[in-house]
KEDREN-812408 format. One record per residue (C-alpha): residue number from 1; residue in three letters; chain; x, y, z negated. Coordinates in steps of 0.25 Angstrom, whole numbers, plus 2048, in hexadecimal, padded with zeros to 3 digits. Each point is the difference from the previous one (the first is absolute). Layout:
BEGIN
<seq: NUM | type: ALA | mol: A | X: X | Y: Y | Z: Z>
...
***
This chain:
BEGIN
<seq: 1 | type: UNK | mol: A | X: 1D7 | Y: 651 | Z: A8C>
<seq: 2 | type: UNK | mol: A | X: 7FF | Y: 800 | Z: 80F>
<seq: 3 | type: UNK | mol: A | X: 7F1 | Y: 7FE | Z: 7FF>
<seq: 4 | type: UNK | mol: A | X: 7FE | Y: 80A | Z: 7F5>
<seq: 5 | type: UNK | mol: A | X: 806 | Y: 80B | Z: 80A>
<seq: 6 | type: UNK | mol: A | X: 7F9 | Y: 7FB | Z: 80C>
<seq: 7 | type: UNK | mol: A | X: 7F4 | Y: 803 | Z: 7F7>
<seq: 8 | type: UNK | mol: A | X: 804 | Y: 80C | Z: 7FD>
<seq: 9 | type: UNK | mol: A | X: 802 | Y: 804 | Z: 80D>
<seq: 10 | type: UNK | mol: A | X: 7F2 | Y: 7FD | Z: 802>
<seq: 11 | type: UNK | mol: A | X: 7FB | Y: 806 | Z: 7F4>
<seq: 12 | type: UNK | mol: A | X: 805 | Y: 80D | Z: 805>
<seq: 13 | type: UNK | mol: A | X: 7F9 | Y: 7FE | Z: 80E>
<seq: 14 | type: UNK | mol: A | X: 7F2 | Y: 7FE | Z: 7FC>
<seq: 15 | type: UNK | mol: A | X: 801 | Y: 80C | Z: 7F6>
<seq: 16 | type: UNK | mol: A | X: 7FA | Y: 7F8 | Z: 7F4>
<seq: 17 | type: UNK | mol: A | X: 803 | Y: 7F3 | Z: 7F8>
<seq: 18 | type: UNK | mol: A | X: 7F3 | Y: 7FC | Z: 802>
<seq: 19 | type: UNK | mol: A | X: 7FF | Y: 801 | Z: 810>
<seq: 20 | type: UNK | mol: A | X: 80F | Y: 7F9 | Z: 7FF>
<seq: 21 | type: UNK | mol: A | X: 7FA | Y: 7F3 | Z: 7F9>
<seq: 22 | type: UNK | mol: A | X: 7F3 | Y: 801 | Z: 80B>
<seq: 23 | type: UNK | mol: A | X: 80B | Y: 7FF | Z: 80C>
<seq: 24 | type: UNK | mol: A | X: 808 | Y: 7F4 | Z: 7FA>
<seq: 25 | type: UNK | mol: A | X: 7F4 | Y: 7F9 | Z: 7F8>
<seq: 26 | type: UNK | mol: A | X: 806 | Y: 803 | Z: 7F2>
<seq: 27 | type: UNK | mol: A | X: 7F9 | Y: 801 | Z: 7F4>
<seq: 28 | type: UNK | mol: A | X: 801 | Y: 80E | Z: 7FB>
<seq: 29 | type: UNK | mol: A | X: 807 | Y: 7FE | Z: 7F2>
<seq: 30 | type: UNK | mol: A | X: 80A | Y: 7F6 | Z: 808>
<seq: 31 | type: UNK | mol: A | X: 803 | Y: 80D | Z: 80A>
<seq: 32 | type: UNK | mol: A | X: 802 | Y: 807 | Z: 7F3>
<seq: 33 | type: UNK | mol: A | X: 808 | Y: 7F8 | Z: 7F8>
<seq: 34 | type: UNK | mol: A | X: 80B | Y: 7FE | Z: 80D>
<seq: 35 | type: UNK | mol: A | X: 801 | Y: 80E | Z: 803>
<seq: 36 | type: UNK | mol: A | X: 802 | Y: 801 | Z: 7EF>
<seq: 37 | type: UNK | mol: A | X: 80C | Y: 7F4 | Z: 801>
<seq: 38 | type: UNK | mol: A | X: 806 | Y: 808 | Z: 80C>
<seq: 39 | type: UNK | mol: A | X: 802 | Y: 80C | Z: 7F9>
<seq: 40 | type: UNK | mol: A | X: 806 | Y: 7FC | Z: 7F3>
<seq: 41 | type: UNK | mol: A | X: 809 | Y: 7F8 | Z: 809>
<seq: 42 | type: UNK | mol: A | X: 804 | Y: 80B | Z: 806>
<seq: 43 | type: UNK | mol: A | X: 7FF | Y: 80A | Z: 7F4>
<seq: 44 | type: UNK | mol: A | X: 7F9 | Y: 80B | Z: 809>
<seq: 45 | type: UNK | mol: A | X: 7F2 | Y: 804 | Z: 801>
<seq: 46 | type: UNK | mol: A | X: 7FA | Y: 7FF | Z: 80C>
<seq: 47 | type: UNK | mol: A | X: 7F1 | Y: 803 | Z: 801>
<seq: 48 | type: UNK | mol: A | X: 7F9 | Y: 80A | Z: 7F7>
<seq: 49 | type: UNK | mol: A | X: 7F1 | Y: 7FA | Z: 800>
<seq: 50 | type: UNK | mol: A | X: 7F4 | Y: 804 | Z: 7F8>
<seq: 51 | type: UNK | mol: A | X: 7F2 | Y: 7FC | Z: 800>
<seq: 52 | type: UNK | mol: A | X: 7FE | Y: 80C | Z: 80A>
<seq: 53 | type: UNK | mol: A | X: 810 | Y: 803 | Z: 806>
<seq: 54 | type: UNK | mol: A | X: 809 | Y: 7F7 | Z: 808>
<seq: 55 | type: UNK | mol: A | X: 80C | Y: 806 | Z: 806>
<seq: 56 | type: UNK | mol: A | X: 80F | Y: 7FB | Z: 801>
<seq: 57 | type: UNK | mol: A | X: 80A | Y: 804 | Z: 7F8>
<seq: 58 | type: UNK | mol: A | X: 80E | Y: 808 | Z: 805>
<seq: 59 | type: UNK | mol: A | X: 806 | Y: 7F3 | Z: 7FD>
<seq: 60 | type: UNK | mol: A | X: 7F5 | Y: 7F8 | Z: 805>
<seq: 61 | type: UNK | mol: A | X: 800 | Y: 808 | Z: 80E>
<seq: 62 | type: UNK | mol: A | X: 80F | Y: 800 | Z: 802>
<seq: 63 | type: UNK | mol: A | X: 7FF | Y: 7F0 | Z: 7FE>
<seq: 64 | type: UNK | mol: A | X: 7F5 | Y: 7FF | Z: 809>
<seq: 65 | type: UNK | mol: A | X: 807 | Y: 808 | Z: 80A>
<seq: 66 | type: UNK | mol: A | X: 80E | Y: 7F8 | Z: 801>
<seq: 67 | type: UNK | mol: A | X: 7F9 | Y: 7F1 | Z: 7FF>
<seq: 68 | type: UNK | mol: A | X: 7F2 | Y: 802 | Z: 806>
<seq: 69 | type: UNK | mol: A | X: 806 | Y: 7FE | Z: 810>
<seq: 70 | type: UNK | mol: A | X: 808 | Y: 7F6 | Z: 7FA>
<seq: 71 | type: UNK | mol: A | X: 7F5 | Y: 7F7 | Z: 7F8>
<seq: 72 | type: UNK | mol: A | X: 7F6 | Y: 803 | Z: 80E>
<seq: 73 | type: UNK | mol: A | X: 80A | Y: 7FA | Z: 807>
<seq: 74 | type: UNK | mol: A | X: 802 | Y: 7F3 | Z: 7F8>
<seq: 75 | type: UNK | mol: A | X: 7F2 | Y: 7FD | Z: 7FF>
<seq: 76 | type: UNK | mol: A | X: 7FF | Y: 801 | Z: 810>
<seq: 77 | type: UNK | mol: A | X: 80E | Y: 7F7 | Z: 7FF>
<seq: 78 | type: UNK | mol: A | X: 7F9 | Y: 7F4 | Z: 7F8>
<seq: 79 | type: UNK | mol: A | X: 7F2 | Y: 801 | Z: 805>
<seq: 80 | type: UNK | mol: A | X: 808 | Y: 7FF | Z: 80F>
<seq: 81 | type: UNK | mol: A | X: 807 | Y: 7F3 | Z: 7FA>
<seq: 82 | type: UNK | mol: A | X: 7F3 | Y: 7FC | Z: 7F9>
<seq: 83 | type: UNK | mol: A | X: 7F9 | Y: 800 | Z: 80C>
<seq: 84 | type: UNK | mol: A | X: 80B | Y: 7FA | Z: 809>
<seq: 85 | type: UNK | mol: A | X: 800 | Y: 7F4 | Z: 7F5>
<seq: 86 | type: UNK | mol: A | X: 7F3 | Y: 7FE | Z: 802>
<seq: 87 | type: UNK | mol: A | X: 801 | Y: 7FE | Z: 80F>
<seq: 88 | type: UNK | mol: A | X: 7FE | Y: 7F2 | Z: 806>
<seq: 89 | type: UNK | mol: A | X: 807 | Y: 807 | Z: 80D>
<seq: 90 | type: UNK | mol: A | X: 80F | Y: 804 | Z: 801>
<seq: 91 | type: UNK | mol: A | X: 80E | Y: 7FC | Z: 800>
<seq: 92 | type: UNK | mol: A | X: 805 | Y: 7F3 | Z: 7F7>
<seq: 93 | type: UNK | mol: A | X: 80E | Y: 7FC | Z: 7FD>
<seq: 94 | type: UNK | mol: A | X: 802 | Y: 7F1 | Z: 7FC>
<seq: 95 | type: UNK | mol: A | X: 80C | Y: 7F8 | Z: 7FF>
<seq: 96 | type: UNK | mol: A | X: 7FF | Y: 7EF | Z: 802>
<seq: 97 | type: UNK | mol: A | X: 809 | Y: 7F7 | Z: 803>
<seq: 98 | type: UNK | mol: A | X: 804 | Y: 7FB | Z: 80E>
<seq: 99 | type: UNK | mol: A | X: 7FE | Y: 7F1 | Z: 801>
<seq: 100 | type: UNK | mol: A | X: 7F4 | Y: 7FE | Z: 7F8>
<seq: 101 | type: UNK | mol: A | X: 7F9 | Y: 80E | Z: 809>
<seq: 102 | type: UNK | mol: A | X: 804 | Y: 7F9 | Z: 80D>
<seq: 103 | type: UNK | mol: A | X: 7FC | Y: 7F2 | Z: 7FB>
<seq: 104 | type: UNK | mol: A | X: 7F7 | Y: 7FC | Z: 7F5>
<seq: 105 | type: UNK | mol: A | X: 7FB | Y: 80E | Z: 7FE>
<seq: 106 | type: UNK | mol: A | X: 7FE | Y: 805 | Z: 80E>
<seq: 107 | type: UNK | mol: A | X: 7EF | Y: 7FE | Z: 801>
<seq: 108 | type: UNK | mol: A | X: 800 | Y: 808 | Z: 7F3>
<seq: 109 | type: UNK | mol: A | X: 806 | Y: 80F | Z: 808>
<seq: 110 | type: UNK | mol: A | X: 7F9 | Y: 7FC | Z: 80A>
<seq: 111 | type: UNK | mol: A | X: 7F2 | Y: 7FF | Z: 7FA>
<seq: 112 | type: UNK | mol: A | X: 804 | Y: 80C | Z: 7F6>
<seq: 113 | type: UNK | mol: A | X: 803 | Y: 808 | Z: 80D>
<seq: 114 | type: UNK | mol: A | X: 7F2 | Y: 7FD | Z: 808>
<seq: 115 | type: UNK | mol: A | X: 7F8 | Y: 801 | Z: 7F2>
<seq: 116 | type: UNK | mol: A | X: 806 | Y: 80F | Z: 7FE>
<seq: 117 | type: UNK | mol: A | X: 804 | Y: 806 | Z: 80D>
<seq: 118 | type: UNK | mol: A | X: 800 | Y: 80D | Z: 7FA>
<seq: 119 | type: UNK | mol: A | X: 80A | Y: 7FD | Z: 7F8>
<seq: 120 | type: UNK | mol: A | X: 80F | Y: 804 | Z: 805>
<seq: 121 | type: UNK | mol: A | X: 807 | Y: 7F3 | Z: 7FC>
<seq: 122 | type: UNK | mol: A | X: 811 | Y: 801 | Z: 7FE>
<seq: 123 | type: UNK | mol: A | X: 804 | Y: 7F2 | Z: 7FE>
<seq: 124 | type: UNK | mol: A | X: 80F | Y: 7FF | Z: 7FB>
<seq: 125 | type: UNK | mol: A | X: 805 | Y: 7F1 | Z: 802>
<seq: 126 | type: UNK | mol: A | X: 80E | Y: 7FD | Z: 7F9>
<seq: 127 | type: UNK | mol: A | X: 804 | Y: 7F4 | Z: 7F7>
<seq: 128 | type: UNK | mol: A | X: 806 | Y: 809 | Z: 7F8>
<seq: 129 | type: UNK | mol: A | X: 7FA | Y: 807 | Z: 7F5>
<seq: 130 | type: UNK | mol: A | X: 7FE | Y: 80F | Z: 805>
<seq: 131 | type: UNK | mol: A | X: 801 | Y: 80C | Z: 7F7>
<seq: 132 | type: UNK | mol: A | X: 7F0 | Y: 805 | Z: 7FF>
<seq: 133 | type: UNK | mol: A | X: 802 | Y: 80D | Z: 7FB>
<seq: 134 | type: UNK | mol: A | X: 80D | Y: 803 | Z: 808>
<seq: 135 | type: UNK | mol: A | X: 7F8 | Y: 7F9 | Z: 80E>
<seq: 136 | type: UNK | mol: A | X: 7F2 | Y: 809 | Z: 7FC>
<seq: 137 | type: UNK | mol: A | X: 7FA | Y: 7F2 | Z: 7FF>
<seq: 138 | type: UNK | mol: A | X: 7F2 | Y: 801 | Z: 7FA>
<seq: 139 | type: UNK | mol: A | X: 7FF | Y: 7EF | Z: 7FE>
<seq: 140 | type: UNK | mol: A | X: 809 | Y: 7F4 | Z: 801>
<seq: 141 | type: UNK | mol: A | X: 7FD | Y: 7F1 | Z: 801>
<seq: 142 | type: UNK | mol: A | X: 80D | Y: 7F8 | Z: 7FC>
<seq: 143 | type: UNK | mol: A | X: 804 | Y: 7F2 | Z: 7FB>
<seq: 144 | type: UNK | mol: A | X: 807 | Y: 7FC | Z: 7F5>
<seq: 145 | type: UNK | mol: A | X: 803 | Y: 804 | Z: 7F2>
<seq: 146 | type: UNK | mol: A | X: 800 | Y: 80F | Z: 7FF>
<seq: 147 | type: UNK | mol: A | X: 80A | Y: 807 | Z: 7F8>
<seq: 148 | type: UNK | mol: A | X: 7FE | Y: 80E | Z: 804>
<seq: 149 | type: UNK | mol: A | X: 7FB | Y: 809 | Z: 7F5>
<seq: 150 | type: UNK | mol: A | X: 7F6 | Y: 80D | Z: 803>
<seq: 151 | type: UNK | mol: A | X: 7F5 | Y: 7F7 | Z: 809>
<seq: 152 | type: UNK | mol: A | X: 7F3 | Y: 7FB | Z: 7FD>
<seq: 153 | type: UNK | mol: A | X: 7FE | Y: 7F0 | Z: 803>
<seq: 154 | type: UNK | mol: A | X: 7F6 | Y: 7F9 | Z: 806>
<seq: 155 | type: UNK | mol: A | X: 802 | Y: 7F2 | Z: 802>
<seq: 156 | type: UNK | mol: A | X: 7F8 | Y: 7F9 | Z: 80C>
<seq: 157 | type: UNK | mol: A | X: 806 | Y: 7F5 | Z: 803>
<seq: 158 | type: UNK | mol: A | X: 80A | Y: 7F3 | Z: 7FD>
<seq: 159 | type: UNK | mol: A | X: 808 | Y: 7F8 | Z: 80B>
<seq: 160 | type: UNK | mol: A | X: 804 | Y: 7F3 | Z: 7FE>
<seq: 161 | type: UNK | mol: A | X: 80E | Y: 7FD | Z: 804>
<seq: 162 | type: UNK | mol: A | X: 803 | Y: 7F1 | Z: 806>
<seq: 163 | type: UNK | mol: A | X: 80B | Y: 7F6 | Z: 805>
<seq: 164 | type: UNK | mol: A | X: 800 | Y: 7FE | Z: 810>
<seq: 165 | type: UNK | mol: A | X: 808 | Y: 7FC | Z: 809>
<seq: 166 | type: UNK | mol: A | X: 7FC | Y: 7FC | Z: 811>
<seq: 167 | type: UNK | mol: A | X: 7FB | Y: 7F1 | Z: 803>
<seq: 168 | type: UNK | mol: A | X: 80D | Y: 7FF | Z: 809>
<seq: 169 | type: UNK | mol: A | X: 80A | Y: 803 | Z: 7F5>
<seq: 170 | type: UNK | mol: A | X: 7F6 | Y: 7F6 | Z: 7F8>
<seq: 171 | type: UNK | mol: A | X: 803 | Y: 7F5 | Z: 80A>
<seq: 172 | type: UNK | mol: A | X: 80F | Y: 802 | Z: 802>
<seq: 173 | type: UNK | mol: A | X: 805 | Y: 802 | Z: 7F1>
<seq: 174 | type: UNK | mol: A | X: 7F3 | Y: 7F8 | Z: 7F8>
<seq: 175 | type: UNK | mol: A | X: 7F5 | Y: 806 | Z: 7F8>
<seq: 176 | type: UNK | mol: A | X: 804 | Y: 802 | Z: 7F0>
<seq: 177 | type: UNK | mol: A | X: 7FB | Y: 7F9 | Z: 7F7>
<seq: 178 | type: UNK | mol: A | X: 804 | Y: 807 | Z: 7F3>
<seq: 179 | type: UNK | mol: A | X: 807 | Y: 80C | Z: 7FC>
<seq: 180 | type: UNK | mol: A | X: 80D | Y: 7FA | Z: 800>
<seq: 181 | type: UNK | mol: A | X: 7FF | Y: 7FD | Z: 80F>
<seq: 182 | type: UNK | mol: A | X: 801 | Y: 80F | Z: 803>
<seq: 183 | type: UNK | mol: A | X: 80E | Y: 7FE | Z: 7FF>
<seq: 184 | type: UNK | mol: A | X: 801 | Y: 7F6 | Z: 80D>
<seq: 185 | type: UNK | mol: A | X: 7FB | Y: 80C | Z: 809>
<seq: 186 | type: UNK | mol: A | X: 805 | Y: 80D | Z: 804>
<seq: 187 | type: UNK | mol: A | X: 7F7 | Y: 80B | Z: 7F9>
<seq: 188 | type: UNK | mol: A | X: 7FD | Y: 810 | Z: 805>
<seq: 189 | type: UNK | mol: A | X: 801 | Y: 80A | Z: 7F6>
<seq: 190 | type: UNK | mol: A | X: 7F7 | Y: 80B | Z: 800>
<seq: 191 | type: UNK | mol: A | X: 802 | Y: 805 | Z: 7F0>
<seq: 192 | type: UNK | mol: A | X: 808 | Y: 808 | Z: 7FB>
<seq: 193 | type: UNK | mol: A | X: 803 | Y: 7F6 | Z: 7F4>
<seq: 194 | type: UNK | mol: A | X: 806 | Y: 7F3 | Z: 803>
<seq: 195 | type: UNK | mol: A | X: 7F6 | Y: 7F7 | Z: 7FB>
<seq: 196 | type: UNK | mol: A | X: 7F1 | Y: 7FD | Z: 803>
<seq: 197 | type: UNK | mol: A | X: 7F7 | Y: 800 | Z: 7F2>
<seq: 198 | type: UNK | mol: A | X: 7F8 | Y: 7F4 | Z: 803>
<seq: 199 | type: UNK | mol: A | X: 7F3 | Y: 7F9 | Z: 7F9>
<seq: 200 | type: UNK | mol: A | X: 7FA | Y: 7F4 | Z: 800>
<seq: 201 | type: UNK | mol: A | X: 7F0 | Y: 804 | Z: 803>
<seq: 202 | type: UNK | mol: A | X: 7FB | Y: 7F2 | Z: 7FB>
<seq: 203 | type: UNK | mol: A | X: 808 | Y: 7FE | Z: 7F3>
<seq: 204 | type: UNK | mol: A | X: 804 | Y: 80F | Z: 7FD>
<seq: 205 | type: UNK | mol: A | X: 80E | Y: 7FC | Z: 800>
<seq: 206 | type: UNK | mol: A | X: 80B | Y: 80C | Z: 803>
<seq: 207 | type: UNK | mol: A | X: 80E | Y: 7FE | Z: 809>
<seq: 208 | type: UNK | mol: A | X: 80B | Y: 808 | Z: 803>
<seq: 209 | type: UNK | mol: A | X: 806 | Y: 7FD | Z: 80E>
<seq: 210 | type: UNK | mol: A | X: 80E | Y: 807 | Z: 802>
<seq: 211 | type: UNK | mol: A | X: 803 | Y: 802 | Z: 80F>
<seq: 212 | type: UNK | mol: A | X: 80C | Y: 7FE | Z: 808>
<seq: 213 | type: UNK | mol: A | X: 7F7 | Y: 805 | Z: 80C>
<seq: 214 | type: UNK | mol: A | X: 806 | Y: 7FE | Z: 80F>
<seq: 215 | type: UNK | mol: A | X: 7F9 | Y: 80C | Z: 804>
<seq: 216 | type: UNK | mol: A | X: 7FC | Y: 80C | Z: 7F8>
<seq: 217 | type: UNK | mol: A | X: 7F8 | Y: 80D | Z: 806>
<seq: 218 | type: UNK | mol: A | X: 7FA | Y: 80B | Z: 7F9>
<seq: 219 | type: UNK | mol: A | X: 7F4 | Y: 801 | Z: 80C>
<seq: 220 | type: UNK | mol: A | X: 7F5 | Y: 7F5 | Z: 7FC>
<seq: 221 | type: UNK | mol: A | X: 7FB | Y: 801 | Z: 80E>
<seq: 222 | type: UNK | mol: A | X: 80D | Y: 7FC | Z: 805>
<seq: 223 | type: UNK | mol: A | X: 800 | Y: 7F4 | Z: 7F5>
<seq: 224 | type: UNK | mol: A | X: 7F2 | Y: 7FB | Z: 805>
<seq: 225 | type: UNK | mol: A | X: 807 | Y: 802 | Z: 80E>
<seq: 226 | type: UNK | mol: A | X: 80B | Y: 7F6 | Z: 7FE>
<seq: 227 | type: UNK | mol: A | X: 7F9 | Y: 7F7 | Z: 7F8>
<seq: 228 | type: UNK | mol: A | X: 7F6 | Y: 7FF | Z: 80B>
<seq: 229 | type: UNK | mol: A | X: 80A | Y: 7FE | Z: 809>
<seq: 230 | type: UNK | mol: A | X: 806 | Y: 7F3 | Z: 7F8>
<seq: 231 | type: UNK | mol: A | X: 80B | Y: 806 | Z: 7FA>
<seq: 232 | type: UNK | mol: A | X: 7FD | Y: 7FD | Z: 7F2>
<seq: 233 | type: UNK | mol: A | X: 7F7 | Y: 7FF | Z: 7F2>
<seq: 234 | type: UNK | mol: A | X: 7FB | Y: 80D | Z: 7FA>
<seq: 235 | type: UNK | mol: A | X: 7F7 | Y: 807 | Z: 7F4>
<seq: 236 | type: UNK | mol: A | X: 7F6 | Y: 808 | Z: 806>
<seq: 237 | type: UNK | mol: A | X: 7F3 | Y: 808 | Z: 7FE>
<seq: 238 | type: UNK | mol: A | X: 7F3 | Y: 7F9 | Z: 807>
<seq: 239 | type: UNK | mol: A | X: 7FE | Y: 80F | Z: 805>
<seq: 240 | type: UNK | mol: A | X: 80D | Y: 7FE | Z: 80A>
<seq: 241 | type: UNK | mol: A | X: 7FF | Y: 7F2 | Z: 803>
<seq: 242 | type: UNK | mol: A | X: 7F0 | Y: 7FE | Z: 801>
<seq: 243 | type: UNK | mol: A | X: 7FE | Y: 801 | Z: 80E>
<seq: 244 | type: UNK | mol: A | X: 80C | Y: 7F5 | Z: 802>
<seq: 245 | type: UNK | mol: A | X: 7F8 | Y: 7F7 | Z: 7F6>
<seq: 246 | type: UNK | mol: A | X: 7F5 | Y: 801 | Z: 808>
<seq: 247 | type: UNK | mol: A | X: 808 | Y: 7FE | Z: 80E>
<seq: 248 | type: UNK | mol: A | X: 807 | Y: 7F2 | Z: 7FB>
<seq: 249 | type: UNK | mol: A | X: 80C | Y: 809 | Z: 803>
<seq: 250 | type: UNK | mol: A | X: 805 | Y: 800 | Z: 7F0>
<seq: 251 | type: UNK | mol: A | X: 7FB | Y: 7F6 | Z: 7F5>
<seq: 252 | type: UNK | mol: A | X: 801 | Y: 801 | Z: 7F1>
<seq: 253 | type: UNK | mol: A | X: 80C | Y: 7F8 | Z: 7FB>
<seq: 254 | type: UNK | mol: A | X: 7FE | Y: 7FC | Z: 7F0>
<seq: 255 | type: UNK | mol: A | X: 7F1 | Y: 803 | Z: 7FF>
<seq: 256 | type: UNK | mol: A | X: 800 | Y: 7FF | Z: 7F3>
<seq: 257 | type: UNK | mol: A | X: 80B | Y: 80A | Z: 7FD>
<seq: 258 | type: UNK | mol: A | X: 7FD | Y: 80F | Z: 801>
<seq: 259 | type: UNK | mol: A | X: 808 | Y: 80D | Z: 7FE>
<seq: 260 | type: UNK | mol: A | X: 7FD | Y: 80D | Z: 7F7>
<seq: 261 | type: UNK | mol: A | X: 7F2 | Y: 805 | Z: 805>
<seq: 262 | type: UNK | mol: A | X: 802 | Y: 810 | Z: 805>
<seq: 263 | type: UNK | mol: A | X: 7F7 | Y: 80A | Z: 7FC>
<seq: 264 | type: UNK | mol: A | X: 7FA | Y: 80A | Z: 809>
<seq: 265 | type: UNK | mol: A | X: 7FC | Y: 80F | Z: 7FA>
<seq: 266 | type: UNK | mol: A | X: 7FB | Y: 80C | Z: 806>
<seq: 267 | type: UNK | mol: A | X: 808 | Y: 80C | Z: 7FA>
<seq: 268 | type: UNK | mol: A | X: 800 | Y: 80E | Z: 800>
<seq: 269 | type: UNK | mol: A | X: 807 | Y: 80C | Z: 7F7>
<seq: 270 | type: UNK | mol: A | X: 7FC | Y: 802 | Z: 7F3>
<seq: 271 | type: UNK | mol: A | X: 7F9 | Y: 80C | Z: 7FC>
<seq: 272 | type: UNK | mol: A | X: 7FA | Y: 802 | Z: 811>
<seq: 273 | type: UNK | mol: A | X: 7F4 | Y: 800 | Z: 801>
<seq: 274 | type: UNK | mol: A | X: 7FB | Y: 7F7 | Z: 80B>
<seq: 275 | type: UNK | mol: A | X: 7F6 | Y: 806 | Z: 80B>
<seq: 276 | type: UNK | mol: A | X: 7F4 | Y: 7F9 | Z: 806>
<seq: 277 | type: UNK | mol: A | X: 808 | Y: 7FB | Z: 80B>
<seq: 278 | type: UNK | mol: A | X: 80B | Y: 7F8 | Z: 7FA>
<seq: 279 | type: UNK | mol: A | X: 7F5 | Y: 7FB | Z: 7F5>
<seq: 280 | type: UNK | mol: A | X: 7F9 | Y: 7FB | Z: 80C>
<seq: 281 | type: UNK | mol: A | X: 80D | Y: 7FB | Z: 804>
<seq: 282 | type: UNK | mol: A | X: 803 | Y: 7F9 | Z: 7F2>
<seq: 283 | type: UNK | mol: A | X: 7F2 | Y: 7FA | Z: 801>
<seq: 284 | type: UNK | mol: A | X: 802 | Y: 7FA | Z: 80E>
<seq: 285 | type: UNK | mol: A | X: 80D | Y: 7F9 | Z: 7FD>
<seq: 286 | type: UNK | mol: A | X: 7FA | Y: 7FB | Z: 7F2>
<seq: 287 | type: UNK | mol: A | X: 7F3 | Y: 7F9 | Z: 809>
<seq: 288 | type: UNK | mol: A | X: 806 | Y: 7FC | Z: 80C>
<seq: 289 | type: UNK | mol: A | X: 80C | Y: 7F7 | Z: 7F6>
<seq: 290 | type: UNK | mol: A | X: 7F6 | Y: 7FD | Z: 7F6>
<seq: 291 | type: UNK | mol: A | X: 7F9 | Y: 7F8 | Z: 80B>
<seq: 292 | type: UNK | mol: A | X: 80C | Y: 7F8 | Z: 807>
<seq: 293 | type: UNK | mol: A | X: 804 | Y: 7F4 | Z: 7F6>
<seq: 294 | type: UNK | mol: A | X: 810 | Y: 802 | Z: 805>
<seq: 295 | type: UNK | mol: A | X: 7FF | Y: 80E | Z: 7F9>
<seq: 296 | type: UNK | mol: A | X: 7FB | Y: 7FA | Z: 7F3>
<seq: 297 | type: UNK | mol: A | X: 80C | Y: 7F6 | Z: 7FE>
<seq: 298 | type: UNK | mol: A | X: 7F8 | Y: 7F7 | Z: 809>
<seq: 299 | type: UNK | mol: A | X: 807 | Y: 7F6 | Z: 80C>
<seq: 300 | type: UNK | mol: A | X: 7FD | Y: 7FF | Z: 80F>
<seq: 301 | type: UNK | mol: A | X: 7F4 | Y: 7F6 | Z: 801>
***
């Protein structure tokens, strides 16, 4: 209906049916059959028209009077946030989370940033899950499972989760050999469940390891800390522990043996639509972890 009365209200600006359908390249007879709908939804007249007059009706000028300011206005509104949409310059809000942006993900802001200087980049880092709508947050890039209802998904990503412990703990307390070894060494718990889900790469088998962990923290670059430093045996994604790999400072412990893959999405609200910024954004995050084998469930060479 709202269409119909911004028609109308440019029906009675050009004076004629015709000259409205010229400004808003409409067919004539659809022009018509609108301002027709209109009325019987309204139950008034509102243009007397002829072959050779066209003038408004008492009805049809009081509505134009009290709505034509009004529709003027929200046509300015929404071309305003057409146009800002369409911008590749301005303000972007995004959400990520802090380990992963100040490790793994760091080249990626970085090179976003030089390739689109003119965009105003607010980066919220936090572990925890932030509220999009209450935090104005235009796009979000999480890992994990996603439970929250009311935002679009886009999955870019899977890290492999993996056994490790230091070479200097290996040496003191021996290297497992089996799964029933984890019980001869002093575990850190980084889960909110007590157990580690487990399988068997080479011969699809599935564990269940319950834990009676020695240490437990709820910060994973803490855990990778302490590990690092000897303290212990620990399920980890590659993301947190990759540089370590590669340094000699953490090995993997059980190769074979890997945890529950985590997912990595893009999100934003459902029914918002996304401007040009953050779907450049979206687009720059897809590529960049698209080409990093670690982002695709892959392991530190």
């Amino acid at each position: 209906m709202l269409d119909d009365i911004a028609l109308f209200i440019h029906i009675a600006q050009c004076g004629s049916l015709s000259a409205a359908a010229n400004r808003l390249n409409l067919p004539p007879a659809n022009v018509t059959r609108r301002l027709q709908r209109l009325e019987d939804t309204l139950g008034v007249r509102l243009v007397h028209r002829s072959a050779r007059k066209f003038s408004l009706t008492s009805e049809g000028e009081a509505y134009y009077a009290s709505l034509a300011d009004v529709m003027q206005q929200a046509e300015k509104t929404l071309q305003s946030l057409s146009s800002e949409l369409r911008q590749l310059s301005g303000p972007l809000r995004a959400a990520a989370p802090t380990n992963a942006s100040i490790g793994i993900l760091a080249p990626m802001w970085s090179s976003f940033l030089k390739s689109h200087p003119e965009i105003q980049l607010t980066l919220s880092l936090s572990n925890d899950n932030k509220d999009l709508v209450e935090n104005r947050i235009d796009i979000a890039l999480r890992f994990g499972a996603q439970s929250e209802t009311g935002l679009y998904q886009k999955r870019v990503g899977r890290v492999a989760t993996k056994l490790v412990a230091s070479p200097g703990y290996l040496a003191a307390h021996g290297i497992p050999e089996n799964l029933e070894n984890l019980s001869w060494h002093k575990l850190l718990w980084v889960s909110s469940l007590p157990h580690w889900s487990l399988k068997n790469v080479e011969t699809g088998r599935e564990e269940t390891v319950y834990l009676s962990p020695h240490i437990a923290v709820d910060d994973i670059t803490l855990a990778r800390q302490l590990v690092a430093d000897g303290h212990g045996i620990a399920l980890l994604p590659v993301t947190e522990t990759s540089a370590d790999l590669a340094s000699g400072r953490l090995r993997f412990v059980l190769p074979s043996w890997t945890g529950q893959d985590r997912n990595a999405y893009l999100v934003w609200p459902t029914g918002r639509l996304l401007s040009v910024r953050a779907r450049c954004l979206r687009d720059h995050v897809a590529e960049f972890m698209s080409a990093d084998p670690v982002l695709q469930g892959g392991l530190p060479a």
